[in-house]
Residue, then its C-alpha position, 0 to 999 in steps of 0.5 A: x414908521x409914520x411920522x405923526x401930524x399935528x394940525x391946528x384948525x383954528x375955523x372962524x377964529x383969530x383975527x391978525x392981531x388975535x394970531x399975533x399975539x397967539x405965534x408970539x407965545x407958541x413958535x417960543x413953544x415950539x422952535x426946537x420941535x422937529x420930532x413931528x409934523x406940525x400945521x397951523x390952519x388959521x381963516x382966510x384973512x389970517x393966511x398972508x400974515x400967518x406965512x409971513x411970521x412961519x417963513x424962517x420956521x422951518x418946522x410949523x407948516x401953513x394950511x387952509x381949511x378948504x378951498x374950491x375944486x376950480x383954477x379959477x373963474x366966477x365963485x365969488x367967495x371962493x379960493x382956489x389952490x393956486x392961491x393958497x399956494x402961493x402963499x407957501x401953504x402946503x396942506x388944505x383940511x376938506x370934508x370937514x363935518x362943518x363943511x358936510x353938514x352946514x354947507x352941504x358938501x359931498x363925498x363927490x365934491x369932497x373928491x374933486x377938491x382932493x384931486x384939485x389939492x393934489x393938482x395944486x401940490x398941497x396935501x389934503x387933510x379929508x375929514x371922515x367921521x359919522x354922527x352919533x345917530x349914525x353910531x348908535x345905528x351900528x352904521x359907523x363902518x358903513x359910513x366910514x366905508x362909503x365916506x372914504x371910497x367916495x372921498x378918495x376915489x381915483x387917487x393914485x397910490x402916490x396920492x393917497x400916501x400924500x393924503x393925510x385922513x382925519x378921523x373925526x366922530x361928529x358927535x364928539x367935535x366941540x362937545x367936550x366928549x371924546x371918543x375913547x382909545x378903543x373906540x378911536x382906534x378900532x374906527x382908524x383900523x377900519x379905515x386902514x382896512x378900507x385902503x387897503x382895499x382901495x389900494x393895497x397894503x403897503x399904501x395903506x400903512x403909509x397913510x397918516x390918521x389923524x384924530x379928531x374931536x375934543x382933543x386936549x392935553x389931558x387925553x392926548x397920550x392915550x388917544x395918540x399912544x394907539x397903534x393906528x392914529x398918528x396924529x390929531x386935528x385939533x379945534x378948540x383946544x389949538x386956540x390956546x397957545x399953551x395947550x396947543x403946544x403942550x399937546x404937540x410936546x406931549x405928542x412927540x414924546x411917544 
């Protein structure tokens, strides 16, 4: 039985003060929820301070929503893995369709920090997903297909089970549309199949999938009540407090 994962992406938002105020309603929320996984991703800036409130709650874990593939050295702008571990992190989003799309990552640059991730023993979120042109093509298998084995190439079995996948259809990612239970589901049993072959059965039933895209109290239970989805990284919907909580409570009643 995969335990389910549900992880905060707060992207540029969320100030010290904003997260705050955010961690005083939302660890009251949570404090007595151990049935699932949950992660908090806040900015950069917010990173220290955001450790720092999570350090006696044992159930709410840190993560990053990226970092580069090098120990260290001249990137300006850049962090490393050592340095997100250092402050008791434990899981980093990469591949985001933001990061793809805007600022021109690969699935081979995808890959190098993946591996660097693992390196620096956190657990990669790799976010997968194709766009609506690409949908509307009947290419979504093929995108998910190349995406995974480029993303993911060279893991060992140990690695992939460490390696939790986002499913997130890019044209339903802050756009109030949501792919639907059958949609969703048929497109994370794809992606099981595809690591099954990238390894082998029993690896690929490990492996936790996250949804994402417009994940919100009102459609978790039946995006999360579907037999290959085991979890949700979610955007807007996770700067709310309330709702953010709401959707790892209902989450955990499944």
């Amino acid at each position: 039985m995969r335990r389910k994962i549900i992880a905060a992406n707060w992207k540029m938002n969320m100030t010290v003060n904003e997260s705050g105020s955010y961690l005083d309603t939302f660890l009251l929320e949570v404090a007595e929820e151990k049935r699932l996984d949950i992660v908090l991703v806040p900015p950069f800036t917010t990173l220290a301070y955001v450790s720092e409130r999570l350090n006696k709650i044992q159930n709410v874990k840190l993560g990053a929503q990226n970092m580069h593939w090098e120990k260290g050295g001249a990137f300006t702008g850049e962090i490393s893995g050592a340095m997100i571990r250092e402050l008791f992190a434990r899981y980093v989003i990469l591949g985001h369709s933001e990061r793809r799309a805007l600022f021109g990552e690969t699935d081979a640059i995808v890959n190098k920090k993946t591996h660097a991730a693992h390196e620096a023993s956190l657990k990669p979120i790799v976010c997968i997903g194709e766009t609506l042109a690409e949908r509307d093509a009947d290419k979504v298998e093929q995108v998910l297909e190349t995406q995974l084995r480029g993303s993911l190439a060279g893991l060992d079995a140990k690695m992939l089970t460490d390696t939790v996948l986002a499913y997130e259809p890019v044209w339903a990612i802050g756009t109030g549309r949501t792919a639907s239970p059958e949609q969703a589901q048929a497109a994370h049993a794809f992606i099981r199949k595809v690591l099954t072959e990238i390894s082998d059965a029993a690896t690929a039933d490990k492996v936790r999938i996250q949804y994402g895209g417009s994940v919100k109290p009102g459609n978790t239970v039946e995006l999360l009540s579907q037999p290959d989805i085991d979890g949700a990284l979610v955007g807007g919907a996770a700067l709310v407090a309330r709702d953010f909580a709401e959707i790892i409570k209902l989450t955990a009643a499944l």
